[in-house]
NULUM-217445 format. One line per 3 residues: their letters; for each residue x, y, z of C-alpha. Coordinates in steps of 0.5 Angstrom, whole numbers, plus 500, padded with zeros to 3 digits. Layout:
REM NULUM-217445
a) X,Y,Z ~ ...
***
This chain:
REM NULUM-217445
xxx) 500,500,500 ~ 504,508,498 ~ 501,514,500
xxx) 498,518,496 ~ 503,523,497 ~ 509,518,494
xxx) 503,516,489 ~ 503,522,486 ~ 511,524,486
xxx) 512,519,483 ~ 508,520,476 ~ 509,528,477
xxx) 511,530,470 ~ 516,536,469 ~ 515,537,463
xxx) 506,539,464 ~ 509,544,469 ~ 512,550,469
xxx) 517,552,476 ~ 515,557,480 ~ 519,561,483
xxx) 519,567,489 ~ 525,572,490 ~ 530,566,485
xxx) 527,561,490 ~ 522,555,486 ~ 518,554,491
xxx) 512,550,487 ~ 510,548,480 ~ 505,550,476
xxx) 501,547,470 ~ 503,549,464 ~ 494,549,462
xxx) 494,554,468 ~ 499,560,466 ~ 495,562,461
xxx) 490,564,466 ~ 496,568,470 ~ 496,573,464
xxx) 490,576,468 ~ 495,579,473 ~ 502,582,469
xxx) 502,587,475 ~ 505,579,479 ~ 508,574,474
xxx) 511,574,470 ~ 511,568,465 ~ 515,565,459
xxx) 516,559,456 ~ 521,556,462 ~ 517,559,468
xxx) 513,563,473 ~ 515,568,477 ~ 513,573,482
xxx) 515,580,479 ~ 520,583,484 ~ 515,588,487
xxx) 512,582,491 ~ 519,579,493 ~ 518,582,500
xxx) 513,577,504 ~ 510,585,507 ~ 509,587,500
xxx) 505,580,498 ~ 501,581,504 ~ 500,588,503
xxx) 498,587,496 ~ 493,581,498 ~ 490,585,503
xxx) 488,590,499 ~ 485,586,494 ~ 482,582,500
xxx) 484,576,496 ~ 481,569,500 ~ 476,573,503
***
């Protein structure tokens, strides 16, 4: 019996996803079907064909909160 965790990892495929980086630090992965959908918010990401990441002005976790509480994101 696996986990579903390990399940997963183990089928995870690179090549679908696109890295996500905060600051030169991947911290996750994107879908490469759901970036187009990030185009929405160029003031954030920045996308092209090898990754995504959040644009410098958010690079500070203050300026990420400041910015989530403003737009009231997850309310």
């Amino acid at each position: 019996m696996s986990l579903p965790a390990i399940v997963a990892a183990s089928r995870f495929d690179a090549s679908a996803h696109l890295p996500f980086y905060i600051d030169r630090e991947r911290v996750g992965w994107i879908r490469r079907v759901d970036a187009p959908a990030l185009h929405s918010w160029p003031d954030v990401f920045h996308i092209d064909q090898t990754l995504i990441r959040l644009v410098d002005t958010f690079s500070d976790l203050n300026a990420r909160r400041a910015w989530r509480s403003h737009r009231h994101v997850g309310r």
